[in-house]
Backbone bond lengths (Angstrom), bond angles and torsions (degrees), N, CA, C in turn:
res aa  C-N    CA-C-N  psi(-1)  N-CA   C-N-CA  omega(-1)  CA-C   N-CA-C  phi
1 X - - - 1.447 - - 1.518 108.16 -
2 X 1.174 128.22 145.59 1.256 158.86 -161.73 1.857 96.44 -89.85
3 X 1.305 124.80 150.80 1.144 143.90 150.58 1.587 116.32 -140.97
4 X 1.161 93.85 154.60 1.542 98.67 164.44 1.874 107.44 -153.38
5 X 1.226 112.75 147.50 1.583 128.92 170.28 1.219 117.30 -44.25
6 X 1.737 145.29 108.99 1.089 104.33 159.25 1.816 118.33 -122.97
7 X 1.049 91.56 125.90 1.956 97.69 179.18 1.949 113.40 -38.60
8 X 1.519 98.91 121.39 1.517 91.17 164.66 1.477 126.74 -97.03
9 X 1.307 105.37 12.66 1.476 115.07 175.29 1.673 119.07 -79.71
10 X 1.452 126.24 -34.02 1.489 144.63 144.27 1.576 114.59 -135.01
11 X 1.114 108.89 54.92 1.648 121.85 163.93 1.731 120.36 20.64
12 X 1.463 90.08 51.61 1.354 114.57 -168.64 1.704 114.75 -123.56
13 X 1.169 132.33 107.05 1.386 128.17 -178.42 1.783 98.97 -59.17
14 X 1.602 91.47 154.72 1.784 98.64 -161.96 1.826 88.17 -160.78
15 X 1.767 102.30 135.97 1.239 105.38 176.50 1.584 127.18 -68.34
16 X 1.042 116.11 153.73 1.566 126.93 -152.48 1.792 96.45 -75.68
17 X 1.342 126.72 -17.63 1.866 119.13 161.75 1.026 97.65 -70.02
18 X 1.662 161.72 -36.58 1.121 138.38 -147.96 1.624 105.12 -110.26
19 X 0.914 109.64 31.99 1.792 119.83 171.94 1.549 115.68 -90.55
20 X 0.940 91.09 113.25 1.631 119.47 176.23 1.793 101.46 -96.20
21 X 1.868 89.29 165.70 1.563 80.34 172.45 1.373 133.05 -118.20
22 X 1.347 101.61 33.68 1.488 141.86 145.97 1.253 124.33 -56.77
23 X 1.653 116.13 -49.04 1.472 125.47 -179.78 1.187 110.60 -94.84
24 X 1.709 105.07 144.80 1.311 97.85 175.84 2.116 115.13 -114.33
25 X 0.829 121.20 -170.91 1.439 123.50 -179.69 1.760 123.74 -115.53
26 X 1.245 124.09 174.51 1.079 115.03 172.03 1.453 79.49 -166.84
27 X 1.669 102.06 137.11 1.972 115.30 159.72 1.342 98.33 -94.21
28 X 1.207 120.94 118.29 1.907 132.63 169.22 1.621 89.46 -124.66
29 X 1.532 96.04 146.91 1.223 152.07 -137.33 2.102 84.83 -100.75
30 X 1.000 123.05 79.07 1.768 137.77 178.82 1.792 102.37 -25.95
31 X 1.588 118.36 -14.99 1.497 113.41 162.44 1.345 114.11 -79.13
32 X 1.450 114.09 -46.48 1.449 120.94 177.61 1.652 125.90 -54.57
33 X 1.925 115.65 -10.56 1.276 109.13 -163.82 1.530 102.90 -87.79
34 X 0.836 118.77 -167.81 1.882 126.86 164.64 1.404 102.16 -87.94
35 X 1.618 112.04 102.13 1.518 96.28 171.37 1.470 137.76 -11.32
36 X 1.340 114.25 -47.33 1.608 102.12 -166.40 1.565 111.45 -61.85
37 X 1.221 101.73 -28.23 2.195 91.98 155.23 0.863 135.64 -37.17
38 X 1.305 119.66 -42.14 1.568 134.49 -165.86 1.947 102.55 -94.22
39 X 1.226 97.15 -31.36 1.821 98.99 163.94 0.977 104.58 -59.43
40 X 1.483 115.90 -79.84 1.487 101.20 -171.94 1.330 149.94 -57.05
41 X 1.489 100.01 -25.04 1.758 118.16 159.93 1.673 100.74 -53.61
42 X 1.519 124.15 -58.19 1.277 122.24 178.35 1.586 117.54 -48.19
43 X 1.019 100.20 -36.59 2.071 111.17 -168.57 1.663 87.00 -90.18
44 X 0.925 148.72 -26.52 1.284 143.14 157.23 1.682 124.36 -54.04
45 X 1.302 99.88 -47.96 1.318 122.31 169.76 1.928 113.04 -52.11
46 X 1.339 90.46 -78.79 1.667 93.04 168.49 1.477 128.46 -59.39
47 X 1.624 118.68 -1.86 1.330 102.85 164.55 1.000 105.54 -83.74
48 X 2.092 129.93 -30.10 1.411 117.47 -157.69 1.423 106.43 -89.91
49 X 1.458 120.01 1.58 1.527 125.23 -172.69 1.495 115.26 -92.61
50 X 1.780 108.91 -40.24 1.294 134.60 166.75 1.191 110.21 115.36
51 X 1.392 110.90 6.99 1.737 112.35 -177.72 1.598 107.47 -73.19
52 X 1.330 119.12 7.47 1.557 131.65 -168.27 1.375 95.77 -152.76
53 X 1.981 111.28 122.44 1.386 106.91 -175.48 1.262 112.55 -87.19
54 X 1.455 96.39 -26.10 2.260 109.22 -174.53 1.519 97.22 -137.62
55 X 1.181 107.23 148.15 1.549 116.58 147.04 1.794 121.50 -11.83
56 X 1.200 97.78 -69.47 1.335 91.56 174.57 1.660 139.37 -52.91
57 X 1.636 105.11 -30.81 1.389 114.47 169.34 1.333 127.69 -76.52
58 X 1.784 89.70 -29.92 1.899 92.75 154.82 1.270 134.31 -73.37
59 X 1.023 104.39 -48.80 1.708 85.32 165.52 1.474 137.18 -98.16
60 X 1.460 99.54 11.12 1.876 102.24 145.38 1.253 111.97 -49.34
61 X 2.066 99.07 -56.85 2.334 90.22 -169.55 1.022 107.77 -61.12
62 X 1.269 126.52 -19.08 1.652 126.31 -174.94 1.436 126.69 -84.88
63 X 0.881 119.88 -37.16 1.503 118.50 141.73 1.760 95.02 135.77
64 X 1.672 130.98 7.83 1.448 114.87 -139.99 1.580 88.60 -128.66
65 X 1.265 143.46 153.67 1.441 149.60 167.11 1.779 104.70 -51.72
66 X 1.506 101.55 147.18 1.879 94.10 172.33 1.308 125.92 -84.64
67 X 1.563 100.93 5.94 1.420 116.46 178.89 1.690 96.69 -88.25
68 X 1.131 126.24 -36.58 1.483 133.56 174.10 1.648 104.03 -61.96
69 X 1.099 110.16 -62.19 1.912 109.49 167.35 1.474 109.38 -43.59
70 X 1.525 132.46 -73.90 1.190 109.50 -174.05 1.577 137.42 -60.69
71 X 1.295 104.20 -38.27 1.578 103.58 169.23 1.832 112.59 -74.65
72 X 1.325 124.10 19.44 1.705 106.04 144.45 1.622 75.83 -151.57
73 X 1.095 138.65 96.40 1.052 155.63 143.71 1.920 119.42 -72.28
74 X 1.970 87.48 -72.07 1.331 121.89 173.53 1.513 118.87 -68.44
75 X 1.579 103.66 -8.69 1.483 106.37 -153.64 1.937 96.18 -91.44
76 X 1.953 94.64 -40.86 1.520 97.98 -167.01 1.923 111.93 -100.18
77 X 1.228 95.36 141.92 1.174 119.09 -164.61 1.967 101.29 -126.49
78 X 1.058 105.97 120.71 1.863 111.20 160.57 2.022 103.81 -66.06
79 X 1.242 103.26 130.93 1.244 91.12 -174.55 1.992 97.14 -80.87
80 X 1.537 114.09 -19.83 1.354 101.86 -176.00 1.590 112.91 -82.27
81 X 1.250 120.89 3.80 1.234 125.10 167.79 1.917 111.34 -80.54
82 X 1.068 122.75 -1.00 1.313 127.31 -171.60 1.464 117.45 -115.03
83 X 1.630 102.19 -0.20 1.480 95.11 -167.59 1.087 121.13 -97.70
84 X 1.315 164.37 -177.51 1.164 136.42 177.05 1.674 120.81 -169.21
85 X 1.617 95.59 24.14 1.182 125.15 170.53 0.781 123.87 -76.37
86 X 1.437 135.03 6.76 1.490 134.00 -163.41 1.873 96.78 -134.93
87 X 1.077 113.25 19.94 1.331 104.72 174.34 1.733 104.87 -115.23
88 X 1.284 96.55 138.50 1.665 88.06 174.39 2.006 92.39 -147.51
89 X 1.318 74.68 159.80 2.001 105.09 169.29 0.760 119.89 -95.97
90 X 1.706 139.56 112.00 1.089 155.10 164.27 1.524 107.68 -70.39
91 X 1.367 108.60 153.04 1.789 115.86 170.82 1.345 103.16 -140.61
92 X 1.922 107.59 128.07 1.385 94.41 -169.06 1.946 85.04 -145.40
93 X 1.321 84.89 128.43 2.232 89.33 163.75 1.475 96.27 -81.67
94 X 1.319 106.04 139.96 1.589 116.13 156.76 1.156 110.85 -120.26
95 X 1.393 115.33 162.41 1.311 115.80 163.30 1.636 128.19 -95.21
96 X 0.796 100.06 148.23 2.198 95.91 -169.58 1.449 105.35 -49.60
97 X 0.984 120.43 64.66 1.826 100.91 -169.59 1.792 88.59 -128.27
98 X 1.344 113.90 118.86 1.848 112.08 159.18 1.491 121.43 -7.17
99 X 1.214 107.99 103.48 1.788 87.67 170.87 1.575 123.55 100.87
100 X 1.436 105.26 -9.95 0.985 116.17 -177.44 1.938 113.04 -57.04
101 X 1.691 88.28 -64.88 1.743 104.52 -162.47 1.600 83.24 -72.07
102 X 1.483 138.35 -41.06 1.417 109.64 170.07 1.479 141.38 -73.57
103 X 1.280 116.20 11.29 1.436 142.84 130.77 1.438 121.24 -27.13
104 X 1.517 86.05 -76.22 1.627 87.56 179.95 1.044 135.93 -69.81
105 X 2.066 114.58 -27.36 1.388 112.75 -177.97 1.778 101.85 -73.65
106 X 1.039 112.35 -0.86 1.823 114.36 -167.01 2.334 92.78 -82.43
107 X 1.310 94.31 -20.44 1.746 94.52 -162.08 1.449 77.18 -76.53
108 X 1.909 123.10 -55.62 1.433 116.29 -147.65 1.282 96.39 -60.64
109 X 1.958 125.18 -54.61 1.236 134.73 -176.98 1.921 110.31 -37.84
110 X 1.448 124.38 -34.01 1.530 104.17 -173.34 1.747 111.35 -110.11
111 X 1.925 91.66 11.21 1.715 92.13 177.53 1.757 103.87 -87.94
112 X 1.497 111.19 -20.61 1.641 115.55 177.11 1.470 104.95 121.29
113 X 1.679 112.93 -28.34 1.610 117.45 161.83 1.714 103.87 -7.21
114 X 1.198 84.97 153.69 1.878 113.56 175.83 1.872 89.23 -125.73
115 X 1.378 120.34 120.27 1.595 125.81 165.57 1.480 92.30 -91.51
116 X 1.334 111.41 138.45 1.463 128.98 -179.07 1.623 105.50 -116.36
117 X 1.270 113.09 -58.11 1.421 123.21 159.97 1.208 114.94 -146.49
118 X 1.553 110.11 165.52 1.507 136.62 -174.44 1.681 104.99 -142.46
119 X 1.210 109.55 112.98 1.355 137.20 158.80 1.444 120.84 -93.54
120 X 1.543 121.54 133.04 1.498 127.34 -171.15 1.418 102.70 -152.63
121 X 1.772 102.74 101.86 1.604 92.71 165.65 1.857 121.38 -72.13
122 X 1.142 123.84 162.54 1.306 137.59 161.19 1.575 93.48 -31.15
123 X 1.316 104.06 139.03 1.430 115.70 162.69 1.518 117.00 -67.98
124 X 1.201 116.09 150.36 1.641 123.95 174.23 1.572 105.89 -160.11
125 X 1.244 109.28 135.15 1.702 139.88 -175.77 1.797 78.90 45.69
126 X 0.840 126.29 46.31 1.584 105.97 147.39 1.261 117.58 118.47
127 X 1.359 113.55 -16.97 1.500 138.74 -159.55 1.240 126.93 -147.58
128 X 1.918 118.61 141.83 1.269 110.43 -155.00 1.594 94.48 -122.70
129 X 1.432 115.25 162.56 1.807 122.77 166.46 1.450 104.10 -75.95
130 X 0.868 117.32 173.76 1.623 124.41 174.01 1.815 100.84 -175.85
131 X 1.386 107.10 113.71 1.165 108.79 162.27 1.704 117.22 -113.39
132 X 1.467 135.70 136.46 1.235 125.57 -163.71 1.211 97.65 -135.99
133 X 1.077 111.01 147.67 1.853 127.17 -166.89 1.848 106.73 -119.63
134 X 1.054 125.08 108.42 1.731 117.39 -158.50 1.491 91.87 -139.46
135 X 1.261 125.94 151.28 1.319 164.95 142.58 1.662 130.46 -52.54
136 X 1.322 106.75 70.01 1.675 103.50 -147.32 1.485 109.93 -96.03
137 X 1.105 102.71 21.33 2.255 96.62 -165.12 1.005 93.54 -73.41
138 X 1.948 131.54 -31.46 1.852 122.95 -151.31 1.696 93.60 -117.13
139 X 1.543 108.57 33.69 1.813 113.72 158.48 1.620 94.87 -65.93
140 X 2.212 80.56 135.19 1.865 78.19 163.86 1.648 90.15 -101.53
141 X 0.992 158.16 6.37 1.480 157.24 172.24 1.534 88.42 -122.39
142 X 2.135 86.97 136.60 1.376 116.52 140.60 1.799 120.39 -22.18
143 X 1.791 82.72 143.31 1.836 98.39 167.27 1.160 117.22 -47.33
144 X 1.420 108.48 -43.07 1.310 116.55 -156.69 1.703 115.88 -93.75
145 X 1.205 87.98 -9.03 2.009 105.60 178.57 1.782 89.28 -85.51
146 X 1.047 128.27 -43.23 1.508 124.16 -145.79 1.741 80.40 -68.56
147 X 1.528 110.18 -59.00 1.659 102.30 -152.13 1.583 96.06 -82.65
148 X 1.595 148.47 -7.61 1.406 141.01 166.47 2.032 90.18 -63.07
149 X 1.238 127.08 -52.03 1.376 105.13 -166.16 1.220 99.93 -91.30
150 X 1.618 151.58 16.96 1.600 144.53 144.98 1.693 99.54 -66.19
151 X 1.527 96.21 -45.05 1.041 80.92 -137.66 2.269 103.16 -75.49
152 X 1.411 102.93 -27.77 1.463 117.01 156.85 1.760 112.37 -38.65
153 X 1.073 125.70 -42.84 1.382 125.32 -152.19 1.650 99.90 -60.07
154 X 1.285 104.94 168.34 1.540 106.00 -175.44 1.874 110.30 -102.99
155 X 1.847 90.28 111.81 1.405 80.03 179.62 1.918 85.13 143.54
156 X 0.670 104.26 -37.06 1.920 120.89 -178.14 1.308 110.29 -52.35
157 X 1.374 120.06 111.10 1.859 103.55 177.54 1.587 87.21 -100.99
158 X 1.228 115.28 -32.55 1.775 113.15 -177.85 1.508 123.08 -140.34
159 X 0.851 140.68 159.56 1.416 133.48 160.58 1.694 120.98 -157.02
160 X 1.083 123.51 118.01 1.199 122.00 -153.58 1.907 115.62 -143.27
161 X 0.923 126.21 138.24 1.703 131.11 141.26 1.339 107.82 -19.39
162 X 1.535 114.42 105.15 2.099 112.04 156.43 1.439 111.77 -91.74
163 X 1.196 81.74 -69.94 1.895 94.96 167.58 1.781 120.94 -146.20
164 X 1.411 96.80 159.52 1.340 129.24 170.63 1.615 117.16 101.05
C-alpha cells in the first residue's frame, strides 16, 4: 500500500526534508488522495528513472497539465521513497579464493536483495573485508536465512550484521 504526507497547514502533501516544527503530517492511504497526487508522484518517478526525458513527456503519459506538476511538484512525496529502514550493511571476511565474493552476491541476487554497495579491502594473510550495503524489503527469504546461507558458502571466515 501506497502512502503519501499530507500538510495540515494548506492541505497539501510536502516532502519529508522540508519539515519544520510548525508543520504537521498525516500518512493517507494513496486511494484516499485526489488522483492528481499520484500523477505527479508518477511523473516524478519517470523523470528520476528516465522513462520521461522532460517534464513535458511526463506528464503527457500521465495524463495531468505541467502547470498541475509544478504547483504540487514540491508538495508530493512517495512515502516509500523516504524510508530507509530496510537497508542494512553486511560485514563479511573472505578468503582470497576466485569466486568467493561472487558467491555471495549470487545468495543476495536469488534472496530478491537490492546491492547498493560493495566495499573490498586489499587482501592480507589470505583474507579480505567486505562490507555490503543491500536493499532488503523485496527478500523472498528471511534475515536470518540470507546470512545462515552467506554465511555457509565456501570461502566465508565470517559474515555478520554492521548496521541497520
Amino acid at each position: 500500500m501506497c502512502a503519501t504526507l499530507i500538510d495540515t497547514k494548506d492541505n497539501c502533501t510536502r516532502e519529508v526534508y522540508k519539515v519544520s516544527s510548525k508543520t504537521k503530517f498525516y500518512i493517507v492511504a494513496a486511494d484516499a488522495l485526489p488522483e492528481i497526487f499520484i500523477k505527479v508522484a508518477e511523473a516524478k518517478r519517470m523523470l528520476q528513472t528516465g522513462e520521461a526525458a522532460t517534464v513535458g513527456g511526463a506528464t503527457r503519459k500521465v495524463g495531468i497539465s505541467r502547470s498541475a506538476f509544478y504547483k504540487y511538484k514540491d508538495s508530493v512525496q512517495p512515502f516509500n521513497n523516504m524510508k530507509a529502514g530496510h537497508i542494512i550493511t553486511f560485514y563479511a571476511m573472505l578468503k582470497d579464493n576466485p569466486g568467493v565474493l561472487s558467491s555471495i552476491l549470487s545468495i543476495f541476487a536469488s534472496s530478491g536483495a537490492n546491492i547498493l554497495t560493495i566495499n573490498q579491502s586489499i587482501p592480507t594473510n589470505g583474507c579480505a573485508a567486505v562490507t555490503i550495503s543491500a536493499e532488503t524489503s523485496e527478500m523472498e527469504i528471511t534475515l536470518e536465512d540470507l546470512i545462515g546461507r552467506a554465511s555457509a558458502a565456501a570461502g566465508v571466515v565470517k559474515f555478520e550484521i554492521l548496521a541497520g
